[in-house]
C-alpha positions in Angstrom: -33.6 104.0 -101.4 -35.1 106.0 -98.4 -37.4 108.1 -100.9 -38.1 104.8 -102.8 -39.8 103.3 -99.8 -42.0 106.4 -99.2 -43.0 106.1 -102.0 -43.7 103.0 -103.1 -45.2 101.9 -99.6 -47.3 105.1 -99.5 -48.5 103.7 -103.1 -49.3 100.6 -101.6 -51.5 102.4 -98.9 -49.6 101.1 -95.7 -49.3 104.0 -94.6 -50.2 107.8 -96.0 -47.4 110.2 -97.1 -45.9 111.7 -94.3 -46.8 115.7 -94.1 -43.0 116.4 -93.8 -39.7 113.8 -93.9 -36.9 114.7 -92.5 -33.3 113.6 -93.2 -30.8 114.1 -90.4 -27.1 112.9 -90.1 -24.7 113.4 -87.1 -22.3 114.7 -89.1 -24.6 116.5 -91.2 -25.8 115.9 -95.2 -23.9 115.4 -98.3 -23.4 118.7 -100.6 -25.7 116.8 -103.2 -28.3 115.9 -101.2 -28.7 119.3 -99.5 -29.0 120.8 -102.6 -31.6 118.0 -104.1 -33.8 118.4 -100.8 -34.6 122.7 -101.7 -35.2 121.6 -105.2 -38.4 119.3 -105.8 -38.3 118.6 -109.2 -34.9 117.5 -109.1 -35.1 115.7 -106.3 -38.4 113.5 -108.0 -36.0 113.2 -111.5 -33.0 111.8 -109.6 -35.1 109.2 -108.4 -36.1 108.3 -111.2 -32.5 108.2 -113.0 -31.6 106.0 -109.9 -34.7 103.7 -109.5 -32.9 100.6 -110.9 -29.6 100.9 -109.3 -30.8 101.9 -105.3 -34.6 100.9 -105.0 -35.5 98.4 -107.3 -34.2 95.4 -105.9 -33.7 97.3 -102.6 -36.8 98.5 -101.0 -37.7 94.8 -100.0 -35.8 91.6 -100.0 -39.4 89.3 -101.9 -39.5 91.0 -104.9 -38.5 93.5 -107.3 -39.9 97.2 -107.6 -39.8 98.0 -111.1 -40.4 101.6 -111.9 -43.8 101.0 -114.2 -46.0 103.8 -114.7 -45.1 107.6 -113.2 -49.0 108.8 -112.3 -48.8 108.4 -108.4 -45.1 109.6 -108.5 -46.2 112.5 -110.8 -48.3 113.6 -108.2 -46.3 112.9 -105.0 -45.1 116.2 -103.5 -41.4 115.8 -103.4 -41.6 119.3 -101.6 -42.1 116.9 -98.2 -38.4 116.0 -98.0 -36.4 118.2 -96.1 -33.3 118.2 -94.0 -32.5 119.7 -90.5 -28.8 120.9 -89.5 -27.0 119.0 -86.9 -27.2 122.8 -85.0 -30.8 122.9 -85.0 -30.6 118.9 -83.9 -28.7 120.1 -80.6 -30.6 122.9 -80.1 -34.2 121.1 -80.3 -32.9 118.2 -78.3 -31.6 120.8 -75.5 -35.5 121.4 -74.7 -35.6 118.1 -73.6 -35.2 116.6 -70.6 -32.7 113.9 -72.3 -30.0 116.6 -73.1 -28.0 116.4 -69.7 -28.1 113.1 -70.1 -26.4 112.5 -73.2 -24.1 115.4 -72.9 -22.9 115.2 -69.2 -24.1 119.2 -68.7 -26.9 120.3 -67.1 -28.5 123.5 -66.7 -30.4 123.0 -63.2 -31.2 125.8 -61.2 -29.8 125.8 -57.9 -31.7 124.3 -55.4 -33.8 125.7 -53.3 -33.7 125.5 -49.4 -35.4 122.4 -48.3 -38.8 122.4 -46.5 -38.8 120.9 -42.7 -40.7 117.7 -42.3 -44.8 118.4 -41.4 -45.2 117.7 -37.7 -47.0 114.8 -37.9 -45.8 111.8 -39.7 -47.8 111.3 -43.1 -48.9 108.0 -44.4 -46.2 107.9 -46.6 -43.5 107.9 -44.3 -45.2 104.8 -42.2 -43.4 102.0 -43.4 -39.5 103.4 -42.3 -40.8 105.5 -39.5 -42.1 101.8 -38.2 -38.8 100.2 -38.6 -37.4 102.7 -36.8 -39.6 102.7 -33.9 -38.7 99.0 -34.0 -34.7 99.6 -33.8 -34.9 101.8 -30.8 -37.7 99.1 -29.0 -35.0 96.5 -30.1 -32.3 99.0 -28.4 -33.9 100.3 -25.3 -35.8 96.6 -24.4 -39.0 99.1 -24.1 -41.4 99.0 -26.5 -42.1 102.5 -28.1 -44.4 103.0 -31.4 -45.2 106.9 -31.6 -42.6 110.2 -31.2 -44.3 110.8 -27.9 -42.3 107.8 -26.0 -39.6 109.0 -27.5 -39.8 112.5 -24.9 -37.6 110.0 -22.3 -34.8 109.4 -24.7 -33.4 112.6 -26.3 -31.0 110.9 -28.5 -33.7 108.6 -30.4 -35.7 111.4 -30.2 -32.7 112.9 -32.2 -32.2 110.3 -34.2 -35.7 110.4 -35.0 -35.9 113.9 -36.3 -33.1 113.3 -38.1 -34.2 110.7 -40.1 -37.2 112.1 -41.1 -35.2 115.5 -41.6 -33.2 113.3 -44.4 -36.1 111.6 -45.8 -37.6 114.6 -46.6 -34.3 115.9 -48.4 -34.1 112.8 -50.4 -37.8 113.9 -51.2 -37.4 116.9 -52.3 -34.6 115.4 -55.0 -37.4 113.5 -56.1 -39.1 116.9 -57.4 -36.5 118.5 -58.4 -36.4 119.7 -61.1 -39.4 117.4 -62.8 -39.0 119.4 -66.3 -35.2 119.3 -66.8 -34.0 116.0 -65.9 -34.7 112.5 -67.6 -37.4 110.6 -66.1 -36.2 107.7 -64.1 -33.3 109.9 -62.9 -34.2 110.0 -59.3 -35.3 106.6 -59.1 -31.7 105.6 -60.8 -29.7 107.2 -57.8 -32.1 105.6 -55.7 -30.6 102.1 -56.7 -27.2 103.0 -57.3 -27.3 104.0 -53.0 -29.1 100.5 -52.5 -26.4 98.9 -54.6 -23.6 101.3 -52.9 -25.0 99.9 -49.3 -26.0 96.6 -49.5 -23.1 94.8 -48.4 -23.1 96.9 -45.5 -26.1 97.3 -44.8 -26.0 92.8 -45.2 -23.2 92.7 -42.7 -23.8 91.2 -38.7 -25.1 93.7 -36.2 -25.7 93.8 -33.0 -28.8 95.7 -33.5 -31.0 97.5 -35.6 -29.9 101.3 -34.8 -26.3 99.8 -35.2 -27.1 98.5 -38.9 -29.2 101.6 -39.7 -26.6 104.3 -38.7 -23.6 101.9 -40.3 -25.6 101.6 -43.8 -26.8 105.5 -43.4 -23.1 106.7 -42.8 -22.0 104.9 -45.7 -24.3 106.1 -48.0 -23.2 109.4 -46.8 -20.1 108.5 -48.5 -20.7 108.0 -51.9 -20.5 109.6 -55.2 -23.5 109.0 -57.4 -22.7 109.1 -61.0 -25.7 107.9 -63.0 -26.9 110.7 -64.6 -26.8 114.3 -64.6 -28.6 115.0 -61.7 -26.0 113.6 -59.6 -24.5 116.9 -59.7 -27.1 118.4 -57.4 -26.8 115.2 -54.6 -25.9 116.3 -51.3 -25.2 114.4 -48.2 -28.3 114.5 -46.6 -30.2 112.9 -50.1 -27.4 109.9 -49.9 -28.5 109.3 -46.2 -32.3 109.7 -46.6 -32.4 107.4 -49.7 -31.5 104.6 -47.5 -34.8 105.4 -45.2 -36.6 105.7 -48.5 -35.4 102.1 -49.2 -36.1 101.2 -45.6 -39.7 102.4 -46.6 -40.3 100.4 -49.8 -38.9 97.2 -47.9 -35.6 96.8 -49.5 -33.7 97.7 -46.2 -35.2 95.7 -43.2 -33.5 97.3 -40.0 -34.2 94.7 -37.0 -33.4 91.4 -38.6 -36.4 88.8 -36.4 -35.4 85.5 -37.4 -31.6 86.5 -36.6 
C-alpha cells in the first residue's frame, strides 16, 4: 500500500516523486521485501499483481483506485525504493545529538576546568547579583548595592564570590557540549532544580540569606536524571542553577510584602 500511495499521489501531482524512499523497520525488513527493493522490475510487477488486494480500496478511505492504464507507472522509476539496515539506522542516528538521549549513553568529553568569573559583574548577571545585594542589606540593616561595601563584611564578601563562582559553573554546563547533547537539555536540568527546590525554597525564613543558602544547599543535594547530560552535573552546577533561577525571577530571595 506504501508504494501505491507514491504512486498514485505523485500521479495526481500532490507532490513529485521522491528522489529516494526509504523503508526502515526496527526490527529490520522481511526476506521478500529486501529482495524486491534491489530488483526494480520486480518490485513494479508485484505491485501490480497486488494492486486490487492492498491499494485499491486502500490508499484513501473516498474512493476506489482502480489500476487503469500503466503509462505513468511504466515510467516511474521503481529504482527509488530502497531500504536501510537497522545498523546503519543506529549508526546514522549516533551523529546526532538525540542518540544519548534515547539510549541512556553518552560520549561527552570530560569537562574542561571551569573559567573564574570576569571581575566585574556583566549585565547578565544583574538580576541575581541584585537580589543578593538585597539579602545581605536585609541581613546587615545597612544598605549595600556594589562588591565594594561589601570590603567591611568578609563573609558576604564570601558569599558573594561564591555565588557568582557557582553561577558561572552552572554557565559553563550551559555550553557544554552544544554539539553532542539534545537541545533543551540544559534548560531541562534547569527546571528539574527549580522543581527539586521549590518547596524549600517556599518555606518561612527569617531572612533572605537564610532562604538562599537553605534552597542553594538543597539543590546541592540532588540527582538530576533528565537526560544524558546529567551525568556531567556536579555540585557546584546544582547550586548555581538556583542563582540562575534567582536571575530569571523564579526565585525571589527577600520576600517584601512578608
Amino acid at each position: 500500500m506504501e508504494l501505491g500511495k507514491i504512486i498514485y499521489y505523485s500521479f495526481m501531482g500532490e507532490y513529485p516523486p521522491p528522489r529516494t524512499y526509504y523503508f526502515a523497520a526496527s526490527k529490520g525488513l522481511g526476506l521478500k521485501l529486501k529482495k524486491l527493493l534491489t530488483k526494480p522490475k520486480k518490485l513494479k510487477a508485484k505491485l501490480i499483481e497486488n494492486w486490487d488486494g492492498y491499494c485499491r480500496t486502500k490508499i484513501t478511505d473516498t474512493k476506489e483506485i482502480p489500476l487503469e492504464g500503466d503509462s505513468y507507472l511504466d515510467k516511474f522509476d521503481f529504482s527509488i525504493f530502497k531500504m536501510i539496515p537497522v545498523a546503519q539506522m543506529i549508526r546514522d542516528h549516533a551523529n546526532t545529538v538525540f542518540y544519548a538521549r534515547r539510549f541512556g549513553t553518552a560520549s561527552f568529553p570530560e569537562r574542561p576546568p571551569v573559567l573564574a568569573p570576569p571581575t566585574e559583574v556583566q549585565p547578565g548577571e544583574s538580576r541575581y547579583v541584585k537580589q543578593l545585594f538585597e539579602a545581605y542589606s536585609e541581613r546587615l540593616a545597612v544598605q549595600l548595592s556594589e562588591f565594594s561595601h561589601l570590603a567591611k563584611y568578609p563573609e558576604m564578601e564570601e558569599h558573594f564570590n561564591r555565588s557568582r563562582e557557582v553561577f558561572y559553573h552552572a554557565e559553563s554546563l550551559r555550553n557544554f557540549p552544544r554539539d553532542s547533547v539534545d537541545p533543551g537539555a540544559f534548560d531541562a536540568i534547569r527546571e528539574e532544580i527549580y522543581h527539586g527546590c521549590v518547596d524549600i525554597y517556599d518555606m518561612d525564613y527569617k531572612d533572605g540569606l537564610t532562604r538562599i543558602r537553605t534552597t542553594v544547599g538543597h539543590a546541592g543535594m540532588l540527582s538530576p536524571k533528565c537526560n544524558a547530560l546529567c551525568i556531567r552535573v556536579q555540585t557546584q552546577d546544582k547550586q548555581g542553577l538556583c542563582h540562575h533561577l534567582a536571575n530569571e525571577g523564579k526565585f525571589i530571595w527577600v520576600k517584601k510584602n512578608a
